[in-house]
C-alpha positions as CSV (number, residue, x, y, z in Angstrom):
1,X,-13.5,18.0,24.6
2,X,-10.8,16.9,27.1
3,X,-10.8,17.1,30.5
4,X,-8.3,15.6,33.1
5,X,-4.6,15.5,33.9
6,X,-1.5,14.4,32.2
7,X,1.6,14.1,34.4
8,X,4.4,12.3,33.5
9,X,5.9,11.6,36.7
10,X,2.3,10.3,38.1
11,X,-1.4,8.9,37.7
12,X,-2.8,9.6,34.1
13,X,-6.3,10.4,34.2
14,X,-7.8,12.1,30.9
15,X,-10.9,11.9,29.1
16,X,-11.6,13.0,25.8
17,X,-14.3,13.1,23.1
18,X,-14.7,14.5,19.5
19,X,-18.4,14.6,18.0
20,X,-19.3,14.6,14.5
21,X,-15.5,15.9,13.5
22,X,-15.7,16.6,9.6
23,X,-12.7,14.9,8.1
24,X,-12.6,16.6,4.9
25,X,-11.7,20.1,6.7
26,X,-9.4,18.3,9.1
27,X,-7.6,16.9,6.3
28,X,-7.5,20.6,4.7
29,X,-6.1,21.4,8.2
30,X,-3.2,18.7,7.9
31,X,-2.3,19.2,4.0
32,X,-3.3,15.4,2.9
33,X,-3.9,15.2,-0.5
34,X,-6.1,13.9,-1.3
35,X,-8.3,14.3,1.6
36,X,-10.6,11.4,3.7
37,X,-14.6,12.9,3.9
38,X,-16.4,11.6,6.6
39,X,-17.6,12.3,10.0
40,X,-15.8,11.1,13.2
41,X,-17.2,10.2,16.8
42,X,-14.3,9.3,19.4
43,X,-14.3,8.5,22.7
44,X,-11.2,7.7,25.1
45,X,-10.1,7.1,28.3
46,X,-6.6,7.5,29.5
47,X,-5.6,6.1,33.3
48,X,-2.2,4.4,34.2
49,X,1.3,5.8,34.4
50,X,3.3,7.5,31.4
51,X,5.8,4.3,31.7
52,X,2.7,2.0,31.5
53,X,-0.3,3.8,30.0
54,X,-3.8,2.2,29.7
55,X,-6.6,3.6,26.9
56,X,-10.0,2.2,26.2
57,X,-11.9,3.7,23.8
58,X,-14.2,3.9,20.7
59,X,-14.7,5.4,17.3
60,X,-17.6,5.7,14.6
61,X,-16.7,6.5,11.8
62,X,-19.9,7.7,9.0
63,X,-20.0,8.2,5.3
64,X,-16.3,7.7,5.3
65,X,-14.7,8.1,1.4
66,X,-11.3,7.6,0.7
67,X,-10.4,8.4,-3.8
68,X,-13.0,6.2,-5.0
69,X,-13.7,4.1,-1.6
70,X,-16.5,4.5,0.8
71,X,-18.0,2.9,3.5
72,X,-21.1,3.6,5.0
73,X,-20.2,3.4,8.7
74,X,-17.0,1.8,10.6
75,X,-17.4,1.1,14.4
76,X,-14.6,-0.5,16.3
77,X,-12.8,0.0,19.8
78,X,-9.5,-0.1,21.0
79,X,-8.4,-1.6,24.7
80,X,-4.7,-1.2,25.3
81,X,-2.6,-2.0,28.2
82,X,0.4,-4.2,29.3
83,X,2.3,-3.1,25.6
84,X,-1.1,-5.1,23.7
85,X,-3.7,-3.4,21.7
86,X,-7.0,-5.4,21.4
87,X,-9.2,-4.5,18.3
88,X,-12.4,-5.1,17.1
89,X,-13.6,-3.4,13.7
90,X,-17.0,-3.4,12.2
91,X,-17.2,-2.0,8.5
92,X,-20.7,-1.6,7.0
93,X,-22.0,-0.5,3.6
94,X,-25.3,-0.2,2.6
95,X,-26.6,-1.4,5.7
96,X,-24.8,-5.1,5.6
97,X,-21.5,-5.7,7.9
98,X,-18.7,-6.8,4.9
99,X,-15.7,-6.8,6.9
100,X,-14.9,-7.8,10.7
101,X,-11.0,-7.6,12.3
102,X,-10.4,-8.2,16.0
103,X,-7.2,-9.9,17.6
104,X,-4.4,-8.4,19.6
105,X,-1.5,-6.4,18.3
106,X,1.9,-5.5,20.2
107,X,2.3,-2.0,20.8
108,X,4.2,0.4,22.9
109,X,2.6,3.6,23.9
110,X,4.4,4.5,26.6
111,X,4.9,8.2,26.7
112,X,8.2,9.0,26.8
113,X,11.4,8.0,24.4
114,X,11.4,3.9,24.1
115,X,13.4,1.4,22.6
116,X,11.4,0.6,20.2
117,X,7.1,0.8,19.5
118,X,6.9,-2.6,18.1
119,X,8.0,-5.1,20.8
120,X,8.7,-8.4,19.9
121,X,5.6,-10.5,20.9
122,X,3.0,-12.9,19.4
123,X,0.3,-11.0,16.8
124,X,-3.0,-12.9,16.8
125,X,-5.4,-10.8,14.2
126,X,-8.4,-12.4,12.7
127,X,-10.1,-10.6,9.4
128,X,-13.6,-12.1,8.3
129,X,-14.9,-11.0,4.9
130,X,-18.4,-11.1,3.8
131,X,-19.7,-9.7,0.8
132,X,-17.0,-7.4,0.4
133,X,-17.4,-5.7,-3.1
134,X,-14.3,-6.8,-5.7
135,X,-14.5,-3.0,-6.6
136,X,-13.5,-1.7,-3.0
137,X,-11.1,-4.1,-2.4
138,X,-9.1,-3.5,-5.5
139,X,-9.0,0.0,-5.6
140,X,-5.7,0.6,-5.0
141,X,-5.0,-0.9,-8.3
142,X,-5.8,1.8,-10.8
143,X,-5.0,-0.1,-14.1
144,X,-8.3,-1.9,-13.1
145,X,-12.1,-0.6,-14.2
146,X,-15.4,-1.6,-14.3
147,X,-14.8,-3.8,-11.8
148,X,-17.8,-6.4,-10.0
149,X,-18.2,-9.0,-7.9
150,X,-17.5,-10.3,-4.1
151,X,-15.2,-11.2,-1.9
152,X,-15.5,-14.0,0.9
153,X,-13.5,-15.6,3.2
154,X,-11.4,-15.7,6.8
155,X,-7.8,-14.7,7.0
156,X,-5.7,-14.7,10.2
157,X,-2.1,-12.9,11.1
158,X,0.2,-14.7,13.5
159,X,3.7,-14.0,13.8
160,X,5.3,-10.6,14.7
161,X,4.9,-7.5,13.7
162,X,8.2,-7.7,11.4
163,X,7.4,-11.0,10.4
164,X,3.7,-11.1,9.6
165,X,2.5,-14.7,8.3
166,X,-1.2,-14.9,7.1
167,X,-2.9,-18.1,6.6
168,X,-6.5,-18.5,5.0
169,X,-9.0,-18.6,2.3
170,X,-10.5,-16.2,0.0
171,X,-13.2,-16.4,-3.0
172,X,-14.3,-14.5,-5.7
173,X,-17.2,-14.9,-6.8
174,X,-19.2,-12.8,-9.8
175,X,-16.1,-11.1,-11.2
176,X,-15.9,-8.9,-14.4
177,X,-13.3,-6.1,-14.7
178,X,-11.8,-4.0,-17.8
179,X,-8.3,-3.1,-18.9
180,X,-9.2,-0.5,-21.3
181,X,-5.3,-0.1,-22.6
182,X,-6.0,-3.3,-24.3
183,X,-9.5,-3.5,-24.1
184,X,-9.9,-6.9,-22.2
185,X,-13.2,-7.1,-20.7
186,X,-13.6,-10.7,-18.8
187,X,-16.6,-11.9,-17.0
188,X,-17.7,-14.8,-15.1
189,X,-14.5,-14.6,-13.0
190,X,-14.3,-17.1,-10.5
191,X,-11.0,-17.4,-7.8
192,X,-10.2,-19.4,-5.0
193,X,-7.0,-17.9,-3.2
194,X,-5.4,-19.9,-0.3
195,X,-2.4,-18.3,1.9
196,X,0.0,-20.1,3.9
197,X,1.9,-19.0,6.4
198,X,5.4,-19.5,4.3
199,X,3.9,-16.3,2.3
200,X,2.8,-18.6,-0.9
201,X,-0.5,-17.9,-2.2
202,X,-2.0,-20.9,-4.4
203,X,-4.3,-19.4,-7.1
204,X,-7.3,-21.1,-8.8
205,X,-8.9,-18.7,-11.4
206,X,-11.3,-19.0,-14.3
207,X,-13.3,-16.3,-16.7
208,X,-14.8,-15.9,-19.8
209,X,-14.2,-13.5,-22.5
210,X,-15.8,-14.9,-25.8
211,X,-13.9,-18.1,-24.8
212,X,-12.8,-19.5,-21.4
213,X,-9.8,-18.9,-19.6
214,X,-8.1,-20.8,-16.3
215,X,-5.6,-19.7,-14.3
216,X,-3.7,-21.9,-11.6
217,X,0.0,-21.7,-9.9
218,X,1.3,-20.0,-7.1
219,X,2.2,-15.8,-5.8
220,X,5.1,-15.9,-3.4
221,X,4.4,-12.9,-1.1
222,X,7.2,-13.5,1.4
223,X,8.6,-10.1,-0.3
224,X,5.7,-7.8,-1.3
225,X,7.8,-5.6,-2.5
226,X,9.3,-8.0,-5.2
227,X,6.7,-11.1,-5.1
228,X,7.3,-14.0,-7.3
229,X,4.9,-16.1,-10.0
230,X,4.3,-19.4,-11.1
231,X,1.3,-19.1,-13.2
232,X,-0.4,-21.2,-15.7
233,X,-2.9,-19.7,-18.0
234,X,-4.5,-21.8,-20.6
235,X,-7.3,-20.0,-22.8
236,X,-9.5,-21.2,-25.4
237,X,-11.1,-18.5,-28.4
238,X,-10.1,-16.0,-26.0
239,X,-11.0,-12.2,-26.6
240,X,-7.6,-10.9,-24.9
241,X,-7.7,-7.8,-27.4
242,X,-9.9,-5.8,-28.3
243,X,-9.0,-1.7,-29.3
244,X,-9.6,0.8,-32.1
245,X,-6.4,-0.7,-33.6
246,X,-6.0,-4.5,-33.0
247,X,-8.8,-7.3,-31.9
248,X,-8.3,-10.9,-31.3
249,X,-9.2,-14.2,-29.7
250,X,-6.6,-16.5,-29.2
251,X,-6.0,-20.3,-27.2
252,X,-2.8,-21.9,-25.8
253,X,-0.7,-22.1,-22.4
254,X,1.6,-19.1,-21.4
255,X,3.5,-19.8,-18.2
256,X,4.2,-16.0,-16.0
257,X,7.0,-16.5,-13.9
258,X,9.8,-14.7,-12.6
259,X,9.3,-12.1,-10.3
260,X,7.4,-8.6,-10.3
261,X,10.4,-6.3,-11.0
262,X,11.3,-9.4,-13.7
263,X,8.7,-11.3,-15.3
264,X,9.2,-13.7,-17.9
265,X,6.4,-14.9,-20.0
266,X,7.1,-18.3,-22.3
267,X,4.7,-20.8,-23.7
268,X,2.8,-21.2,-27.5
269,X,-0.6,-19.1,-28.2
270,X,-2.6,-19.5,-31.7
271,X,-4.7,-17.0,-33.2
272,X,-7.8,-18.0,-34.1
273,X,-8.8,-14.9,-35.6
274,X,-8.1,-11.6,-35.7
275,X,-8.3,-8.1,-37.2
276,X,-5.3,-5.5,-37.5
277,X,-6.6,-1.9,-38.9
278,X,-3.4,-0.4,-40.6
279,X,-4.7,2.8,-40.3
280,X,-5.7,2.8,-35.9
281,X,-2.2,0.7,-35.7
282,X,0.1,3.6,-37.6
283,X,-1.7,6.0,-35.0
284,X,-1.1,4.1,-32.1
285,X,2.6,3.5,-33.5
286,X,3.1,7.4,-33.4
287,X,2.0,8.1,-29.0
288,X,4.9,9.4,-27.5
289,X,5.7,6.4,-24.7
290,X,5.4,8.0,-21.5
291,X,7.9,5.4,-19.8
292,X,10.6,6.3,-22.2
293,X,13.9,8.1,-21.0
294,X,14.2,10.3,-24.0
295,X,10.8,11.8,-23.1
296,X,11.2,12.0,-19.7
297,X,14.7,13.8,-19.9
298,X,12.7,16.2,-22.7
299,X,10.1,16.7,-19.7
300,X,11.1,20.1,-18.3
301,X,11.5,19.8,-14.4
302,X,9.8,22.9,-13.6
303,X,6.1,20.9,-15.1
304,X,5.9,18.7,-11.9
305,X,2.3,17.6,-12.5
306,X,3.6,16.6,-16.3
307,X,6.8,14.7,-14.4
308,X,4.4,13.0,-12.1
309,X,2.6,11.9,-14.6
310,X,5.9,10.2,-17.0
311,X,6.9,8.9,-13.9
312,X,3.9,6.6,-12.8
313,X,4.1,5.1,-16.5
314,X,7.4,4.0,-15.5
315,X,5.8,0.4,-14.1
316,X,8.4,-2.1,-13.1
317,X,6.3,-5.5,-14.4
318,X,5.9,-3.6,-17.3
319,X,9.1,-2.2,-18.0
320,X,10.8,-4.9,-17.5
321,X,8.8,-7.6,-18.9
322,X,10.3,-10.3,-21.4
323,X,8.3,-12.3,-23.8
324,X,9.4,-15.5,-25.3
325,X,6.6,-17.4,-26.5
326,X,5.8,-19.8,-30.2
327,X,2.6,-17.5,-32.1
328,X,1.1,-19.6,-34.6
329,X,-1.5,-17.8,-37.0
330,X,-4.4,-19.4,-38.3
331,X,-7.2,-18.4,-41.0
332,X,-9.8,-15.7,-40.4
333,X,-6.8,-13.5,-39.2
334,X,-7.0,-10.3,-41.6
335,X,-4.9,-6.5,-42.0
336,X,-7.5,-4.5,-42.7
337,X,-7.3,-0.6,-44.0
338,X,-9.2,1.7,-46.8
339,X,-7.3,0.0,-49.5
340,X,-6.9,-3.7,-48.3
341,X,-8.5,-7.0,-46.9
342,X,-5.8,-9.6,-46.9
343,X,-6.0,-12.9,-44.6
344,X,-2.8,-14.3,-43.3
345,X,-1.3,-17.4,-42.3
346,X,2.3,-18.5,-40.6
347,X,4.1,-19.6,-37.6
348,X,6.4,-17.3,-36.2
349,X,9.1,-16.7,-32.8
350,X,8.6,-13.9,-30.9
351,X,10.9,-12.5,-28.4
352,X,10.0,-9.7,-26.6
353,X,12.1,-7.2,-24.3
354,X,10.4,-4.2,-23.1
355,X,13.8,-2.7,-21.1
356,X,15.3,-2.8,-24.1
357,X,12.6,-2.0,-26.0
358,X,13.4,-4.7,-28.6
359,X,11.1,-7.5,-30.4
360,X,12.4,-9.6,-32.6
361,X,10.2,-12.1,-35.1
362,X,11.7,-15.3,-36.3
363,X,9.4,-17.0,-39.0
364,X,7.6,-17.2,-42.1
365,X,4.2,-15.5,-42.9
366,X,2.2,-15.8,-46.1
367,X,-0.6,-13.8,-47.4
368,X,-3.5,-16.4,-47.9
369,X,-6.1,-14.4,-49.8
370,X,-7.8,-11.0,-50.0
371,X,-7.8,-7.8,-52.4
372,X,-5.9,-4.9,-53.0
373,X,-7.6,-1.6,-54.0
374,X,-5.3,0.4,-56.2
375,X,-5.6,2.6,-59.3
376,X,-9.2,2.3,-59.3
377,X,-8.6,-1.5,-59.9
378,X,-9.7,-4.2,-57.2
379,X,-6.6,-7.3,-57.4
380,X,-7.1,-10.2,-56.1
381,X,-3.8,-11.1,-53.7
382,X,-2.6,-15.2,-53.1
């Protein structure tokens, strides 16, 4: 319902209301893909002049599910005037308030052409998270599965709109998530995040996956686009692998630095055991790589759901990824297949170049013991 007048060359006085709006066919109605579910209760008030509006108003949102996100109800309202916005959010699930955002944002709504919508003044948000599950928060991030635990903490935005700078604290507490391409599976993740307002994010991580494993450096987020790392990792008898074709725990320091469209990983790992089944590995070796050109100039244009699909392989922190790091393999590290069991032993370099799909191994590595099953015969191999 709406009821009032608008005129542009006078008073503004409109009232309107929507009641129990169903999302899902309004997002059918606009083409969004894919589209929000939910039902909508809005209220607002529109008085002022066209040059200089004013609007107060309110919104429930219920049962609102976004992909794999939902939130049991979303309250907030809105009080604009004088080219400010003030906000106050309330987001609920299951009964318990998780997140809370108020402040003031700078906002012209004047209606007409202007200048610009974002004027140049002072943003003063404030977002308080409490209990906020790990899984909703991460979402975005597909790669990610299975994952738990919470997030807590208090972050504010100052600046202006063009030039956000956050400051704050948040913790995560109770983590576990899975990356099934290489089946790593840690738990016990605990991370203490704090962001200045020079867009550097200092990182304190820890998690356990057999064996422990710390993390500790710093994110520059001053370009989110193209943020920088200066990681530490240091594991000990960590699981990092475990698939159909490879599994393995290993310890060491890696260092991840360069930036997201360029990361460089250095440092010395040791493999403290492992098993390699020949037979998983060959198949593996064999997948057609999604990311590479050949296939996706092979990809026939026409398939769009098939090109849409090559091209979200194509990953820049993946693609673009360079490894130089010392490996150094110990005992109780065996190839494994139908016909052998051999244990292996050796140091070697390894420098890795995914953009140009090139890895180059620089060492010596022995077979220590095992057997050989050939000709009916078992042979013992040294």
């Amino acid at each position: 319902m709406a009821d009032g007048s608008l005129d542009l060359d006078g008073p503004l006085q409109m009232r309107a209301r929507a009641e129990r709006v169903d999302l899902e066919r309004l997002g059918g109605i606009l083409q969004l893909d894919p589209s929000p579910r939910g039902a909508l209760d809005l209220e607002l008030e529109l008085t002022g002049t066209a040059a200089s509006p004013r609007i107060a108003g309110n919104l429930r949102l219920e049962g609102l599910e976004v992909v794999d996100t939902r939130f049991s109800l979303i309250e907030g309202t809105v009080d604009y005037a004088d080219e400010s916005a003030q906000l106050h959010l309330e987001v609920e699930q299951g009964g318990e308030r998780i997140v809370t955002a108020s402040g003031s944002w700078p906002v012209n709504l004047a209606l007409g052409e202007v200048e610009t919508r974002l004027p140049s003044r002072p943003v003063e948000l404030v977002l308080e998270v409490n209990e906020l599950p790990a899984a909703t928060a991460l979402a975005p991030l597909e790669v990610l599965e299975e994952v738990e635990g919470v997030l807590n903490g208090r972050i504010e935005f100052r600046g202006e709109p063009t030039d956000l700078r956050p400051s704050g604290e948040l913790r995560l507490a109770g983590g576990r998530f899975a990356l099934p391409e290489i089946g790593l599976r840690p738990g016990e993740v605990e991370a203490h995040l704090v962001l200045s307002p020079d867009g550097s994010v200092a990182v304190e991580a820890r998690g356990r996956s057999v064996g422990p494993v710390e993390i500790e450096g710093t994110v520059d987020l001053s370009n989110l686009l193209d943020p920088a790392f200066d990681l530490r990792v240091q594991a000990q008898g960590f699981q990092a692998v475990n698939r159909r074709d490879l599994e393995g725990r290993v310890s060491g320091t890696i260092f991840l630095r360069g930036r997201y469209m360029e990361p460089r990983v250095t440092g010395s790992i040791r493999v403290d055991q492992a098993n390699l089944f020949l037979e998983e590995f060959a198949r593996t070796a064999t997948v057609v790589d999604l990311s590479d050109p050949a296939f996706l100039a092979a990809v026939d244009t026409t398939l769009a759901a098939a090109r849409r699909v090559a091209e979200a392989a194509q990953n820049p922190f993946i693609e673009n990824l360079r490894v130089d790091a010392d490996l150094s393999i110990q005992r109780d590290v065996w190839l494994r297949s139908r016909e052998m069991n051999v244990e292996v032993g050796g140091d070697l370099i390894v420098t890795f170049d995914r953009s140009d799909r090139e890895i180059l191994l620089v060492g010596q590595v022995e077979a220590v013991r095992g057997n050989y099953n050939a000709f009916g015969r078992q042979f013992q191999v040294r």
